[in-house]
NUKE-58876 format. One record per residue (C-alpha): x, z, y. Coordinates in steps of 0.1 Angstrom, whole numbers. Layout:
X,Z,Y
...
This chain:
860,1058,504
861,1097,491
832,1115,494
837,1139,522
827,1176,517
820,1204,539
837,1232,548
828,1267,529
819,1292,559
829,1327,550
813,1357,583
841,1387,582
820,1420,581
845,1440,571
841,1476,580
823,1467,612
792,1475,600
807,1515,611
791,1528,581
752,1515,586
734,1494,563
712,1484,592
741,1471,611
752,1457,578
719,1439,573
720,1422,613
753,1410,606
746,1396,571
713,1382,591
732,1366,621
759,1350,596
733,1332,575
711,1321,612
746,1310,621
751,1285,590
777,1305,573
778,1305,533
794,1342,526
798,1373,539
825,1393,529
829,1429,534
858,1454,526
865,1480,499
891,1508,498
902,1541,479
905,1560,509
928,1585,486
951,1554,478
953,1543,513
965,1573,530
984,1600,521
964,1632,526
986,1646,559
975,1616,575
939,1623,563
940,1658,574
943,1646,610
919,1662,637
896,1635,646
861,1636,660
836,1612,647
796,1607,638
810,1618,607
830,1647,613
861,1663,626
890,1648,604
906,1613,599
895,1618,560
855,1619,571
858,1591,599
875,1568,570
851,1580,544
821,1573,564
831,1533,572
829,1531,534
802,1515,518
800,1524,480
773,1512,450
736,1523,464
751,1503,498
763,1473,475
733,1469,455
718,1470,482
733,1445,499
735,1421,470
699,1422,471
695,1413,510
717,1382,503
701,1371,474
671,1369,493
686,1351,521
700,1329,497
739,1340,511
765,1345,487
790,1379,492
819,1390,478
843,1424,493
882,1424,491
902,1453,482
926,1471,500
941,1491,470
């Protein structure tokens, strides 16, 4: 009889963190109390992305008045990933990003 194995449980953060390492950290939390193995989040060149029209869009946000800001401020970048790394390592939860671009 095979040897059955379990099922690797990966928590989508994504970008729903909106930009907060705290809300970052309660997801992260919440997936590893739920049993999950990984989190993973997502990583974009907002430049490549969009074209800069698009960016240039009116668009009020906690971060500002254009489309560019709102997009930039969902974006986590390497003080927010280190930091993160380190909050799963002591959870003991592995996680990865994808990329968009």
């Amino acid at each position: 009889m095979a040897k059955s194995r379990r099922a690797f449980v990966i928590a989508e953060v994504g970008i729903n963190h909106n930009g907060s390492l705290d809300i970052a950290k309660k997801l992260i939390q919440s997936a590893h109390d739920a049993g999950c193995d990984a989190v993973k989040f997502q990583k974009r060149t907002i430049s490549e992305v969009y074209d800069a029209a698009a960016l240039d869009v009116p668009r009020e946000s906690p971060f500002g008045t254009t489309n560019r800001e709102q997009k930039e401020g969902l974006e986590f970048g390497r003080v927010e990933f280190t930091e993160i790394d380190r909050f799963c390592k002591s959870l003991g939860i592995k996680w990865f990003a994808s990329a968009w671009d």
